[in-house]
C-alpha positions as CSV (number, residue, x, y, z in Angstrom):
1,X,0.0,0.0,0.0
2,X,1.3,3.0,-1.3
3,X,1.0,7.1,0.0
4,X,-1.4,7.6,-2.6
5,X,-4.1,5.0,-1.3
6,X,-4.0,7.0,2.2
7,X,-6.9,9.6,2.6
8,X,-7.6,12.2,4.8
9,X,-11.2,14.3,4.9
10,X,-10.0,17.3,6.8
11,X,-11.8,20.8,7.8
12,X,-13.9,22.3,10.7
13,X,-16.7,20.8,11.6
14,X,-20.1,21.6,9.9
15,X,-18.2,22.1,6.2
16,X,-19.2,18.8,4.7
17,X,-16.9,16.2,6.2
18,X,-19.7,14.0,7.1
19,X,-21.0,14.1,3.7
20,X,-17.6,13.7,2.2
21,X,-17.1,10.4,4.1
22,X,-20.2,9.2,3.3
23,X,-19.8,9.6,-0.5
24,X,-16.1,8.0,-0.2
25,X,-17.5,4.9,1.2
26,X,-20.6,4.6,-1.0
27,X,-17.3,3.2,-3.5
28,X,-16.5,-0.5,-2.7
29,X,-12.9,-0.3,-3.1
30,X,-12.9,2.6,-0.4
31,X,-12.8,2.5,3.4
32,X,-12.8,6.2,5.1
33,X,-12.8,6.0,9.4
34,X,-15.4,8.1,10.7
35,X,-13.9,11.0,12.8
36,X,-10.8,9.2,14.2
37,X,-7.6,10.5,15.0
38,X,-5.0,8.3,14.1
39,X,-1.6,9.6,13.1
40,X,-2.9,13.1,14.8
41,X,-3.5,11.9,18.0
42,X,-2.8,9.4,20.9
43,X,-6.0,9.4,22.3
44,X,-8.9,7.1,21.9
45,X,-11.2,8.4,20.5
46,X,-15.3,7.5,20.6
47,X,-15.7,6.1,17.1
48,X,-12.4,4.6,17.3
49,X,-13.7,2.7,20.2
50,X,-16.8,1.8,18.4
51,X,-14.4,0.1,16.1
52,X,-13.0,-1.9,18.6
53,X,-15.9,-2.4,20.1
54,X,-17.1,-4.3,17.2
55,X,-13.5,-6.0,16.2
56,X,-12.0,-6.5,19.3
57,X,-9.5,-8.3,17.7
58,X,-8.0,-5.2,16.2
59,X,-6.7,-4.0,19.2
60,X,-2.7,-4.6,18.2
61,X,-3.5,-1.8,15.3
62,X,-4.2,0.7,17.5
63,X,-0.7,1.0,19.4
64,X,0.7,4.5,21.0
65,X,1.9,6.5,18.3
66,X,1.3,4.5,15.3
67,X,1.7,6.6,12.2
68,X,-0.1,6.6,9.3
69,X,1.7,4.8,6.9
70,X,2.1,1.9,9.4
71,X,-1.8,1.9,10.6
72,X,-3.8,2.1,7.3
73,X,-1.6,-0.9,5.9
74,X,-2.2,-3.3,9.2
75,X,-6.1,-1.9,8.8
76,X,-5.9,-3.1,4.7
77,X,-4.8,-6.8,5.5
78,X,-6.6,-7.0,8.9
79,X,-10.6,-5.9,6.7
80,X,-9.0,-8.2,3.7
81,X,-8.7,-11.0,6.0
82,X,-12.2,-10.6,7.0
83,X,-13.1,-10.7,3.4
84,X,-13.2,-7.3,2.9
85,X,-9.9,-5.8,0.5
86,X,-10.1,-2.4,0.2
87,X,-7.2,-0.5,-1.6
88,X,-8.1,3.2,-0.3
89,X,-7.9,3.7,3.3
90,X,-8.0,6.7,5.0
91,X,-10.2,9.0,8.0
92,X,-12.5,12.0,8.6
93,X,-10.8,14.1,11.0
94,X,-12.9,17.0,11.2
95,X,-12.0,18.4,14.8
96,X,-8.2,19.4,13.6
97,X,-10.0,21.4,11.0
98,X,-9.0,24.7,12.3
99,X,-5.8,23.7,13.6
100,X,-3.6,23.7,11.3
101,X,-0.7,21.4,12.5
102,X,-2.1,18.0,11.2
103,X,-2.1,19.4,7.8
104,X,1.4,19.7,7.7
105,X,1.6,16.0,9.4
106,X,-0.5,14.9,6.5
107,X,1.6,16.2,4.3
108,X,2.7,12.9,2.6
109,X,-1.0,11.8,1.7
110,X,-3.9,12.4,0.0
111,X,-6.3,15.0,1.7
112,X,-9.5,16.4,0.4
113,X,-9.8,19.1,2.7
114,X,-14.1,20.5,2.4
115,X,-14.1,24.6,3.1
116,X,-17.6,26.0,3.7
117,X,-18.1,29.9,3.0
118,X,-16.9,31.8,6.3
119,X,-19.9,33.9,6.2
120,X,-22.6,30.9,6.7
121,X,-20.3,28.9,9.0
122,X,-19.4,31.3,11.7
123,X,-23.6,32.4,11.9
124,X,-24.7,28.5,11.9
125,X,-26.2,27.5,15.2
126,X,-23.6,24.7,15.7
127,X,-21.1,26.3,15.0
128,X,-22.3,29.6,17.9
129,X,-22.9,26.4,20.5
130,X,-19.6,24.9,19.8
131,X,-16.9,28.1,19.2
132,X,-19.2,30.8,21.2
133,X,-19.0,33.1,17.9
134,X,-21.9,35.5,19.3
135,X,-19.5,36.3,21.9
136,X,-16.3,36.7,19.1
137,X,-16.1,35.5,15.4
138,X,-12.6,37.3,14.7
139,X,-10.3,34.7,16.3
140,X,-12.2,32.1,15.1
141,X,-12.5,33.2,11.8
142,X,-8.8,34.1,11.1
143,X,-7.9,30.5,12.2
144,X,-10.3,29.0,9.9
145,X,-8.7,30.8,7.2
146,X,-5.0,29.9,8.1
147,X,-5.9,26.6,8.2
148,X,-7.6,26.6,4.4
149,X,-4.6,28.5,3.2
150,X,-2.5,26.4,4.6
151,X,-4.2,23.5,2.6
152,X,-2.7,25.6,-0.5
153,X,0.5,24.1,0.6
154,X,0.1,20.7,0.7
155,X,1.3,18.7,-2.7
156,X,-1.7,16.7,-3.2
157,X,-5.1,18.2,-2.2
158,X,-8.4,18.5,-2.9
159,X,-10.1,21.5,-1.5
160,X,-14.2,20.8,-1.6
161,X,-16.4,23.7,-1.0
162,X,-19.7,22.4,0.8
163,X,-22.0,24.8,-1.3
164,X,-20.6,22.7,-4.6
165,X,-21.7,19.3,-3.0
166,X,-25.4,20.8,-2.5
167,X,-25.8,22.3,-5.6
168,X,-23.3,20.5,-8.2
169,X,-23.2,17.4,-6.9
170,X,-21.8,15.6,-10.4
171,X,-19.0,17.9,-10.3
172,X,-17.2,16.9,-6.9
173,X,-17.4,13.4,-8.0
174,X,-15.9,14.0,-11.1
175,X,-13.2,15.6,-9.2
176,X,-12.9,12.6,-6.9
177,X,-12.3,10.1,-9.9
178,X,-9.9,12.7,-11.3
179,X,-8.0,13.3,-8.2
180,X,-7.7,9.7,-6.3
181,X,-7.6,8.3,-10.1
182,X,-10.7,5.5,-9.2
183,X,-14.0,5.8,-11.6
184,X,-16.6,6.7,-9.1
185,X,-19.5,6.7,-11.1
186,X,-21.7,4.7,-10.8
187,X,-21.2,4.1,-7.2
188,X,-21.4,7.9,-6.0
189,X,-24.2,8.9,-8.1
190,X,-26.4,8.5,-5.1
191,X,-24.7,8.0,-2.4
192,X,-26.7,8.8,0.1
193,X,-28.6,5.7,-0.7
194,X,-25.9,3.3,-0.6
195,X,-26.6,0.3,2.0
196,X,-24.1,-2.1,3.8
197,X,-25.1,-6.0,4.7
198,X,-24.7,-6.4,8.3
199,X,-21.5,-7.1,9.4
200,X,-19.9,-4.9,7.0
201,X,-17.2,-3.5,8.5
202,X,-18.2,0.6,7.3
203,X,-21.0,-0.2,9.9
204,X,-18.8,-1.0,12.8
205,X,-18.5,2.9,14.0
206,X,-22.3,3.3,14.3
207,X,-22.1,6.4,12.8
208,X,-24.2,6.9,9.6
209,X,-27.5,6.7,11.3
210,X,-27.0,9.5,13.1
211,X,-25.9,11.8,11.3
212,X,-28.7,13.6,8.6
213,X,-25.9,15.0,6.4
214,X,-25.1,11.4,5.5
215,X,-28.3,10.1,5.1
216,X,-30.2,12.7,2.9
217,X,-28.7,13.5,-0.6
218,X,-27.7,17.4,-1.6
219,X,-30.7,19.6,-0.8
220,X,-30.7,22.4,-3.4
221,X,-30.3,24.9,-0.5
222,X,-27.7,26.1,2.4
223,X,-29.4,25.6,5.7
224,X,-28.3,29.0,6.8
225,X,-28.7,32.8,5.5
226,X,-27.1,35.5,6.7
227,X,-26.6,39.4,5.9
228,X,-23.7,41.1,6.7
229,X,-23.3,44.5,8.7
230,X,-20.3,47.1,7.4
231,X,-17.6,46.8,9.4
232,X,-14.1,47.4,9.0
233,X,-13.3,44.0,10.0
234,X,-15.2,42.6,7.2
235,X,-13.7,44.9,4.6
236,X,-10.3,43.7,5.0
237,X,-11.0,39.8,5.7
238,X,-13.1,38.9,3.2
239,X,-10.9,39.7,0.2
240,X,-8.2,38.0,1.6
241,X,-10.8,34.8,2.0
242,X,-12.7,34.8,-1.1
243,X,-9.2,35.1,-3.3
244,X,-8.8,31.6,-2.0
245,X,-12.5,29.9,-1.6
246,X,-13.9,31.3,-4.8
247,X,-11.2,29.1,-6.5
248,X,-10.4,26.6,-4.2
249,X,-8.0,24.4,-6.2
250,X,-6.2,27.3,-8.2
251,X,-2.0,27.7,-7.9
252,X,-0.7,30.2,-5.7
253,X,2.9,31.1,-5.1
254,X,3.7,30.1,-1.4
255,X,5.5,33.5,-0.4
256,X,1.8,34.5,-1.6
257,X,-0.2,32.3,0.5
258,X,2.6,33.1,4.0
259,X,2.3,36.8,2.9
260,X,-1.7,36.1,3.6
261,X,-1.4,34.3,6.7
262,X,0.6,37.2,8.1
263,X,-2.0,39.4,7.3
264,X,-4.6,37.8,8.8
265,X,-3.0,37.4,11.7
266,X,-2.4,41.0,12.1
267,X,-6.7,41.5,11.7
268,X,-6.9,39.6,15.4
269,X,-6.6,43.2,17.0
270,X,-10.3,43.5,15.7
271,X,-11.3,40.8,18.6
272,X,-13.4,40.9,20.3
273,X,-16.3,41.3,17.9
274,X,-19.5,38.9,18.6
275,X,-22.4,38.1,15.6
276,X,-24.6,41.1,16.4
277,X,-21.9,43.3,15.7
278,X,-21.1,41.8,12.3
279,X,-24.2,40.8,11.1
280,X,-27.6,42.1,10.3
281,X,-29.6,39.2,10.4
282,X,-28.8,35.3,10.5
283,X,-30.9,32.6,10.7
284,X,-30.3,28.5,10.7
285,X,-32.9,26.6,8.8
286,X,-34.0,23.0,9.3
287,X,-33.7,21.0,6.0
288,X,-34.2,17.4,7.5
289,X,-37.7,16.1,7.9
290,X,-39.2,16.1,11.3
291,X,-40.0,12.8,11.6
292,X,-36.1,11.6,10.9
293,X,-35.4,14.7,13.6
294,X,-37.6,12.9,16.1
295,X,-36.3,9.5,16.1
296,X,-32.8,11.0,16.4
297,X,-33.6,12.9,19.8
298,X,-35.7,9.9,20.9
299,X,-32.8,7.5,20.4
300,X,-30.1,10.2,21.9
301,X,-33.1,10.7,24.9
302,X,-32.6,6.5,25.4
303,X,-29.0,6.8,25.5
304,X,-28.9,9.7,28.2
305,X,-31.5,7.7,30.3
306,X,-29.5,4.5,30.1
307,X,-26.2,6.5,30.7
308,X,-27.8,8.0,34.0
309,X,-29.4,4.9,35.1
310,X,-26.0,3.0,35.2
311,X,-24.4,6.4,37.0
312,X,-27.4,5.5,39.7
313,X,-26.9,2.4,40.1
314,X,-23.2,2.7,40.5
315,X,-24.4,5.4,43.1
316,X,-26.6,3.3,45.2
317,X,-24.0,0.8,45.0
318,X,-21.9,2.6,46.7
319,X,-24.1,3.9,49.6
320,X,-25.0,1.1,50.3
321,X,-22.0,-1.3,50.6
């Protein structure tokens, strides 16, 4: 197994990593980890364990430090042994997607790295639970940035912009076959719809149920609008941002790109500056139907009552030795 038959899905969360690993593994030949860490990180991490939970004879793959190029072969023999030989391996890692240190690990590797337009992402409601962007965007926003620019930099990327998945869908997977050099159609034409037998092994993380942007096909629509107040922040980020996202995969000069970071960098003395400063209006809108919404909260509802009824037993247990 070669460098090229390693892939990494990398941005922030909330820019189309979900959907990106779900069209990968609608291909047969292709096995993407859901959200896992390896080669990033030494922790464990919950659909990693899911993994093991369900192969529990895997375990030796997993050791302390285990690089990339060591992992993703063991994985390749271990799933062909099970009847299962895939020849591109790779992972989501969505969470290092505005830290930009893995991408220069991953330097060596394939990496399709999704970007979502700065101006819907910061505004979505996730992305204000998780990041606290009604209290700042500015920090948040420059990081975001470095990290995509620093994409620029690595030898073989893809850079995917999640408004092109919803609205040119044929497109990206033309650029998939192009850039990992496998035919993806037919496989990917809907792959939204693609089903595993139980017991396949892109089942064993537990993770496509769960999560809508893998289980519905491109909507038309963004799920979130936004308009923009003046401000000066605005006026000297944006052009710096759209030069890159408006043409995600075009050549730029690395003293360029390093030029750009700087730049940005220099725009953090405009923090702190929260959403109702920098916007006008935005608004998230739910594109999922209600009934698919409801079984999700019912099942996460079951999972948070089982969770609290062990923490009570364990309680009892213990007041009453």
């Amino acid at each position: 197994m070669n460098k090229k038959e390693i892939v990494f899905v990398l941005g922030a969360s909330k820019t189309g990593t979900t959907a990106m690993t779900r069209m990968l593994n609608a291909h047969p030949d292709i096995f993407i980890l859901f959200e896992s860490s390896i080669g990033m990180s030494s922790q464990l991490d919950k659909y990693t364990a899911r993994f093991l939970g369900t192969y529990p004879d895997s375990r030796p793959l997993f050791s302390y430090g285990v690089t990339p190029d060591v992992f993703y072969p063991r994985l390749q023999n271990f799933l062909a042994n099970k009847g299962y030989p895939f020849k591109i391996l790779g992972t989501d890692a969505p969470l290092f997607g505005i830290n930009a240190k893995p991408i220069e690990i991953l330097s060596q590797y394939q990496v399709v790295y999704m970007i979502r337009n700065i101006r819907t992402w910061l505004a979505k409601n996730a992305t204000i639970a998780e990041y606290f962007t009604d209290n700042d965007i500015v920090c948040l926003a420059i990081d975001y940035t470095i990290a995509f620019l620093k994409s620029f930099l690595l030898p073989r990327a893809l850079k995917v912009r999640m408004e092109d998945i919803i609205r040119q869908n044929d497109t990206i997977i033309d650029a998939l076959s192009s850039f990992l050099d496998v035919p993806m159609r037919p496989y990917l034409d809907e792959w939204w719809k693609v089903s595993f037998s139980k017991g396949h092994p892109k089942l064993a993380q537990q993770w496509i149920e769960t999560h809508l942007s893998g289980s519905f096909g491109p909507r038309g629509v963004e799920d979130t609008e936004v308009k923009l107040a003046s401000h000066p922040f605005w006026d000297q980020f944006l052009p710096i941002f759209d030069t890159y996202f408006q043409d995600p995969n075009i050549k730029v000069d690395e003293k360029v790109i390093l030029a750009d970071i700087e730049r940005l960098k220099a725009l953090k003395r405009f923090s702190p500056l929260g959403l109702k400063e920098t916007y006008l209006q935005f608004k998230t809108i739910q594109l999922y139907p209600r009934e698919h919404l409801r079984k999700k909260i019912t099942k996460q509802i079951g999972k948070e009552f089982k969770r609290a009824r062990g923490m009570l037993k364990l309680l009892m247990r213990e007041l009453f030795k």
